[in-house]
C-alpha positions as CSV (number, residue, x, y, z in Angstrom):
1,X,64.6,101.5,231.6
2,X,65.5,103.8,228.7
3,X,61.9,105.3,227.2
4,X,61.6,106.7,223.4
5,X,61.0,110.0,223.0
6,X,58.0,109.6,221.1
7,X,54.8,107.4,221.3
8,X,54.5,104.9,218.1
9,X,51.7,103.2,217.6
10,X,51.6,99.1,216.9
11,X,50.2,99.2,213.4
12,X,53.4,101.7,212.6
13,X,56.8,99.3,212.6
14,X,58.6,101.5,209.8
15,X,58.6,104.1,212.9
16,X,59.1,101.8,215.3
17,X,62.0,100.6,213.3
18,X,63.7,103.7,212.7
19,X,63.4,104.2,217.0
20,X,64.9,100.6,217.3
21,X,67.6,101.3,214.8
22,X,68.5,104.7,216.4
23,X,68.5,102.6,219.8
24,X,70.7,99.8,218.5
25,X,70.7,96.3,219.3
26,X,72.4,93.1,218.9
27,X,71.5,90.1,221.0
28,X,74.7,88.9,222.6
29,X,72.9,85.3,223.6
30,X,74.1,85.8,227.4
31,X,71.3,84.6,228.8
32,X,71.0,87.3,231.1
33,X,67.6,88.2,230.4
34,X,66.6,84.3,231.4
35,X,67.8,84.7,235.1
36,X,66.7,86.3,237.9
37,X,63.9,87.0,239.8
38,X,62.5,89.4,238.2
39,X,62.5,87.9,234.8
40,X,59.3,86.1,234.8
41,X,58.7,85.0,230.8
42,X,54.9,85.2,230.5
43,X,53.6,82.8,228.1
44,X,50.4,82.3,226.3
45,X,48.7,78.6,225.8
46,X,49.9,78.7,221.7
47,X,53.7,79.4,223.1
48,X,53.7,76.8,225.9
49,X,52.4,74.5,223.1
50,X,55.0,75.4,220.6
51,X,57.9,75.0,223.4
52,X,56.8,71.5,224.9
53,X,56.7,70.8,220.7
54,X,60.0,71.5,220.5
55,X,61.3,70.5,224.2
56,X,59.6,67.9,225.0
57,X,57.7,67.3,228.4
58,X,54.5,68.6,230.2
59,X,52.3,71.4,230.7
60,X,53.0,70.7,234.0
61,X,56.9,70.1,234.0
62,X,57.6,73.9,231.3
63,X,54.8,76.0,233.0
64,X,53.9,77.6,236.5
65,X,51.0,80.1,237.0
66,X,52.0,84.1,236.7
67,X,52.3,84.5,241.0
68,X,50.1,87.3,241.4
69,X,47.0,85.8,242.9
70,X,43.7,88.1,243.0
71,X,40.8,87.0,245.6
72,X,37.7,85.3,243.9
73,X,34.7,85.0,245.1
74,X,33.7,82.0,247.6
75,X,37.6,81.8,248.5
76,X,38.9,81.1,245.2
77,X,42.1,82.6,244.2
78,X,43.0,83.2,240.7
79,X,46.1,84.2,238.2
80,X,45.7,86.0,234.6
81,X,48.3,83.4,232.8
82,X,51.3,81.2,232.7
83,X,55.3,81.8,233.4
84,X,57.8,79.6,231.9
85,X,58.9,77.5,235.0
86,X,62.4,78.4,236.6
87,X,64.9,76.2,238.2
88,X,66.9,78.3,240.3
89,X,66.4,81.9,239.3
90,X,66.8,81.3,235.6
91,X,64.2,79.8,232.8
92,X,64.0,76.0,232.9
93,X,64.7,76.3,229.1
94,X,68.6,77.9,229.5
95,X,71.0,75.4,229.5
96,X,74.3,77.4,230.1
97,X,74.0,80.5,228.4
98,X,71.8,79.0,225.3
99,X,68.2,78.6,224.7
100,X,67.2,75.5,224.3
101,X,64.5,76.4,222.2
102,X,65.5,79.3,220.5
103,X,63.6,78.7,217.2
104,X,60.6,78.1,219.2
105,X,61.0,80.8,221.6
106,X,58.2,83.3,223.3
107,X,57.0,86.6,222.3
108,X,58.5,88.2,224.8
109,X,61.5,86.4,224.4
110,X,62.0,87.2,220.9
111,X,61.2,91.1,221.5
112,X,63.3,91.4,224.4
113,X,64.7,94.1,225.4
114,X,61.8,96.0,223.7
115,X,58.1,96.6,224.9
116,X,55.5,98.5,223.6
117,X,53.8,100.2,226.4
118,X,50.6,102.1,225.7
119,X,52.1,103.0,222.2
120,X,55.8,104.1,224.0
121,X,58.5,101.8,223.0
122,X,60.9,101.1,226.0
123,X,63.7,99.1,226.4
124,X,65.1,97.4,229.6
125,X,68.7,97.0,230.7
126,X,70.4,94.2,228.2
127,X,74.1,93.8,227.6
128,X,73.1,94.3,223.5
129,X,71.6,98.2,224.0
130,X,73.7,100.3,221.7
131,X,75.3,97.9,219.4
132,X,74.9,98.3,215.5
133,X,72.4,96.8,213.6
134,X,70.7,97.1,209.9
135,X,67.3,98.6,209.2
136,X,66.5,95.3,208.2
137,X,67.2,93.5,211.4
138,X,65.3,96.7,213.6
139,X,62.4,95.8,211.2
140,X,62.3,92.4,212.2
141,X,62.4,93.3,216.2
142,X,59.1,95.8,215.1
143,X,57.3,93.7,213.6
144,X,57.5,90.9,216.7
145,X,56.9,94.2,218.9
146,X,53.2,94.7,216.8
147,X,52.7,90.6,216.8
148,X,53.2,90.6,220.8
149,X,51.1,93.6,221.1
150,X,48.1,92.8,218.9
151,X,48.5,89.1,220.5
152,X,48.5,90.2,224.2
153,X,45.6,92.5,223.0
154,X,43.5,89.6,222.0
155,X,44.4,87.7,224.7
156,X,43.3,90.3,226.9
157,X,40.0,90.7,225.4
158,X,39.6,86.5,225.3
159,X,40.6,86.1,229.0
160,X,37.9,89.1,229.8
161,X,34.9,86.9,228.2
162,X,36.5,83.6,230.0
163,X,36.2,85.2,233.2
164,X,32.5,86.6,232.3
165,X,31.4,83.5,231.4
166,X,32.7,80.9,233.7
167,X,32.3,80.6,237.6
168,X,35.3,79.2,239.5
169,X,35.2,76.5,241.8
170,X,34.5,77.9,245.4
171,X,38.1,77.5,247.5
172,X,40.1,77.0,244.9
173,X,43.6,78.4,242.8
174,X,43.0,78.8,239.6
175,X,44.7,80.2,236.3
176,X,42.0,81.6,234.2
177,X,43.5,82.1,230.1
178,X,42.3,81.9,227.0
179,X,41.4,78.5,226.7
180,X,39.3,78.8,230.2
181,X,39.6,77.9,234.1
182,X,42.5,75.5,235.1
183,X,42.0,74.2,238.5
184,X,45.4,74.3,241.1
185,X,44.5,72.5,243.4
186,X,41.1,72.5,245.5
């Protein structure tokens, strides 16, 4: 993981820009970053709402809850949020080396291979490190980085009051987001 030399903040993307454009970045639309198994696309209920608008099927069918369980009380087990489902290694969405729904595509997704990570932009392995770009197309990759940031900041705040304010059914998996408590199994 490559790390910028210097901490930007969210609500700066002409810096942040000016870092990306140094960088340099051009999507090759690989799909590399949709396979393996360490690329887990985290999604938050408006994106998995916006993909099953545009792809069709279920919560049920795009979705599977983030695998990190934490111990509850009363032997519940609970997750923080929702992955897109893979087949295979790769996101259910990639259909050879396309997105299927590109236009409608996750934060993360759209950012990628940029993170903002307590105000340090870094940037993981992607075929497209290095190439050219214009300032106006860095821009662009800034501004989603604040969105995702302010966005994942929010929902972090929203799944903290969730989680003070509901109890979860004793012996059961659970996903606990924004919208509340979704019950596995149990």
């Amino acid at each position: 993981m490559i790390h910028a030399r210097r901490r930007v903040g969210k609500g700066e993307p002409d810096i942040l820009s000016r870092e990306i454009l140094r960088i340099g970045f051009r999507c090759r639309r690989c799909g590399t970053c949709c396979r393996g198994k360490d690329h887990l696309v985290l999604v938050m209920p408006d994106e998995v709402r916006a993909v099953l608008a545009q792809a069709g099927g279920t919560w049920q069918e795009s979705v599977e809850p983030y695998p990190e369980f934490l111990e509850g009380r009363n032997g519940t087990r609970y997750t923080l949020g929702w992955c897109l489902r893979r087949n295979s290694g790769a996101c259910h969405l990639l259909s050879g080396d396309r997105c299927t729904v590109y236009g409608s595509r996750p934060r993360i997704c759209r950012t990628y291979p940029f993170v903002l990570t307590d105000g340090r932009l870094e940037v993981s392995p992607c075929p497209g490190i290095g190439a050219p770009m214009t300032g106006e197309e860095a821009l662009v990759i800034a501004s989603a980085l604040k969105e995702r940031a302010t966005a994942e900041d929010a929902e972090e705040v929203q799944v903290a009051r969730v989680l003070s304010a509901c109890e979860m059914p004793a012996g059961c998996r659970c996903v606990v987001d924004t919208e509340g408590i979704r019950v596995l199994d149990g």
